[in-house]
N, C-alpha and C positions, 0 to 999 in steps of 0.2 A: 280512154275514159279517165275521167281526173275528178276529183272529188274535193271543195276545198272545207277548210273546217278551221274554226275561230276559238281559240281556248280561253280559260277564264281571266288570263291577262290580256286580252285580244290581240296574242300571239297566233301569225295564220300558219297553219301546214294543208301542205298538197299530199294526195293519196292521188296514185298511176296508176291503172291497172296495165301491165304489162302483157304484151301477146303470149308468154309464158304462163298467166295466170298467177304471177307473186306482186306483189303491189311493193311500189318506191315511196318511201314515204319524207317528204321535203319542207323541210322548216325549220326554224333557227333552233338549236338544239344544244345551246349555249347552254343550260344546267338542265341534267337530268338523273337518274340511277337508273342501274338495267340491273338482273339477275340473273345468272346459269343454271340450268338443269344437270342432272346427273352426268348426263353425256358430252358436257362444258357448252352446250349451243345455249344463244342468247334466248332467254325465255319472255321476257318482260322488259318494255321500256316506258319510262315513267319521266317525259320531259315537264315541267317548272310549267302549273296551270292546265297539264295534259293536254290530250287525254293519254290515261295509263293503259298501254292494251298488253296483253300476256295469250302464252300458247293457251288455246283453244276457244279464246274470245271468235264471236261470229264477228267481221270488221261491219255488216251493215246495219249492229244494232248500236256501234258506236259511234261510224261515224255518219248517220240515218242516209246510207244510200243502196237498196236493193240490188244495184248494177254490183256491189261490193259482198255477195253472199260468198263470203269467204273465211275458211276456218284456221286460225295461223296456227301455222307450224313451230314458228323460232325466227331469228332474224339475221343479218347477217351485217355489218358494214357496207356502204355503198359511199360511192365520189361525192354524194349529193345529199345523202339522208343516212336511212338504215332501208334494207329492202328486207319484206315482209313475206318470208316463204309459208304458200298457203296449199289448203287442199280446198276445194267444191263442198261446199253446205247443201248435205242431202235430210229437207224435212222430212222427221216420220210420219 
């Protein structure tokens, strides 16, 4: 499943859903800030026109796709993007 999504410099990034359930998230990533949590894992990435997504954003009210009800954990470097370790968004 793949998700794409156009930021306010109509900069594109692709959102993976992985058979894992963490999502790869791919797009040109030339400037952006990230921040650490207590535990040194990446909490927050903030690429130039976003979007900014941070630990416990649900990814489907960012990036508007249901298939993406997913709660992020932190993130991690990847060959391609940054991969997006999540947990299952359970509504109360």
């Amino acid at each position: 499943m793949r998700q794409r999504y156009i930021n306010r410099y109509e900069d594109e990034y692709q959102f993976v859903l992985l058979e894992s359930g963490d999502v790869l998230w791919q797009g040109p990533f030339k400037h952006y800030r990230f921040s650490k949590d207590g535990n040194d894992n990446i909490s927050m990435i903030d690429p130039s026109g976003g979007p900014s997504i941070e630990k416990g954003d649900v990814l489907s009210n960012i990036i508007k796709s249901t298939d993406f009800n997913l709660i992020v954990e932190h993130f991690e470097v990847a060959e391609q993007g940054w991969l997006i370790k999540t947990k299952h968004y359970k509504k109360k």
